[in-house]
Steps between C-alpha positions, in 0.01 A plus 500: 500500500458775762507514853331776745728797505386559871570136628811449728704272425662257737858474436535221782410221260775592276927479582654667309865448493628566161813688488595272789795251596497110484711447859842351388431558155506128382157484352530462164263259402313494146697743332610485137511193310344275790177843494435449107470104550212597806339739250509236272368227709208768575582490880329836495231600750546139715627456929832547668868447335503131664196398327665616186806353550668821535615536868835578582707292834537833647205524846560913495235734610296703304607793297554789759261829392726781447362784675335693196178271467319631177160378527463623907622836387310518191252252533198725685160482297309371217622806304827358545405156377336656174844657382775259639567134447670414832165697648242288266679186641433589910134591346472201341615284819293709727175424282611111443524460868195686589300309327643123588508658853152532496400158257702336747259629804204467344601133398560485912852453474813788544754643225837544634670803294746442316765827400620527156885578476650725239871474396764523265692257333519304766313425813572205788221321621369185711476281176806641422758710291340658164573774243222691293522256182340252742186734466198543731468254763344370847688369787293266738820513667445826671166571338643804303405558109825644303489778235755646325320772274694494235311171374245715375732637251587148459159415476444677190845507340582173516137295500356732307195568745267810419633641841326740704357535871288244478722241374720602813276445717420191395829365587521599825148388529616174362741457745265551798334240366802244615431682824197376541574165386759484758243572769234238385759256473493449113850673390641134621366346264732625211789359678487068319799591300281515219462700191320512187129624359325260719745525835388671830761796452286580160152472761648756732573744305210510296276519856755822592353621150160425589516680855643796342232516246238440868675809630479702161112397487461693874766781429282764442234380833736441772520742719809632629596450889536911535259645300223235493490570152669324171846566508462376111241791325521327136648239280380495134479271280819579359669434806350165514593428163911613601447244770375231293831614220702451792379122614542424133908655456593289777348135467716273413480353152524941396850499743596176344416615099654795557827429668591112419299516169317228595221400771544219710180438707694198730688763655242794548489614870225784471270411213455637159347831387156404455469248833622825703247779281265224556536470889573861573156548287318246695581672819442844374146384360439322823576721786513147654835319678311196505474472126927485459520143548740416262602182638127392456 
């Protein structure tokens, strides 16, 4: 995966506020024993703290930035994005929000943007309190996607995913996908207080898959709001194959086997490893949002 080393990069679609201060300091949600039993429940790539059951009573503010904000510092070109990880990620969500910008408009509709927010540890937000061991998530709350980047390391360490750019991207891609379920109205629909292989929380998830495989399929052909030109120059099929490693290490029955020793498909909230491979692949093959129907 490579990006143009001459792009620019637009750090305004990323927060960055690791390093930072919860207000108060009472936000200690997830942590520990109650974080293992969410890794184990695969509540991994999924929507705000609240939907998880995760929030904390405390209404505080978000994490204040402290005043040394990496990626706006660091954060300048494609060059950048080619050598550092917190880089790749604000080249990642420039690219995925290009190009739904733009499907959006031709489609005759409008994207509203949506920043990603990078912390530490901890981070407060409109769906509520939540530590890193909740993992990657999207708040319709305040229409903010949260990234701790340590996951990746988690990603590969504990999941036992291929890693690599690709599969990074594919979370944060994945996640934009609840974004744009949350603007067509569908991200809702996971909310019956239902789980299990067949429930709606299972359907959303795999259609986030599916729209991040739409956006992988026009990577390499949208063209960047600056340049005009691909902010994405290449992914290989090696970095489609990390992505497809990475769908697998976190589907549900693989979370299940390999942390409860057992899979339990009446409690699966995200799918298993081959319905996500299989709808990240459909939308990768497709190009097409309208063929992520996974309620169909």
């Amino acid at each position: 995966m490579q990006f143009d080393d001459d792009a620019g990069l637009d750090t305004s679609e990323v927060q960055d506020v690791r390093g930072s201060r919860i207000p108060g300091g009472r936000a200690t949600v997830g942590g520990g024993v109650v974080g293992v039993i969410a890794l184990i429940l695969g509540l991994l790539f999924g929507v705000g703290p609240d939907q998880l059951g995760l929030s904390s009573d405390d209404t505080e503010p978000e994490a204040v930035s402290s005043s040394a904000a990496q990626v706006q510092e660091s954060c300048r070109t494609g060059r950048d994005a080619n050598s550092r990880d917190d880089c790749r990620t604000v080249a990642v969500v420039n690219s995925v929000q290009d190009f739904w910008r733009q499907e959006f408009r031709r489609r005759g509709g409008g994207y509203g943007a949506a920043p990603t927010v990078l912390f530490s540890q901890r981070v407060s937000t409109a769906c509520g309190a939540a530590t890193s061991a909740v993992g990657p998530f999207y708040c319709p709350g305040d229409r903010k996607v949260y990234l701790d980047l340590g996951f990746f390391d988690e990603l590969r360490t504990k999941f036992g995913s291929s890693g690599g750019p690709f599969a990074q991207a594919y979370v944060v891609a994945h996640e934009y996908g609840h974004h744009v379920q949350n603007q067509l109205g569908t991200l809702g629909r996971s909310q019956d207080g239902r789980q299990g292989a067949d429930s709606n929380a299972v359907k959303v998830e795999l259609q986030a898959d599916c729209y991040a495989g739409v956006w992988a399929h026009h990577a390499t052909t949208t063209p960047d709001g600056s340049t005009g030109r691909p902010l994405i120059t290449e992914l290989t099929r090696a970095d489609i194959r990390d992505g497809l490693d990475a769908t697998a290490a976190v589907g549900d029955d693989r979370i299940q086997e390999r942390f409860q020793g057992r899979v339990t498909p009446e409690s699966w909230t995200h799918g298993s490893s081959a319905q996500r491979q299989q709808w990240f692949s459909t939308g990768f093959r497709s190009g097409d949002m309208g063929q992520c129907d996974t309620f169909a």
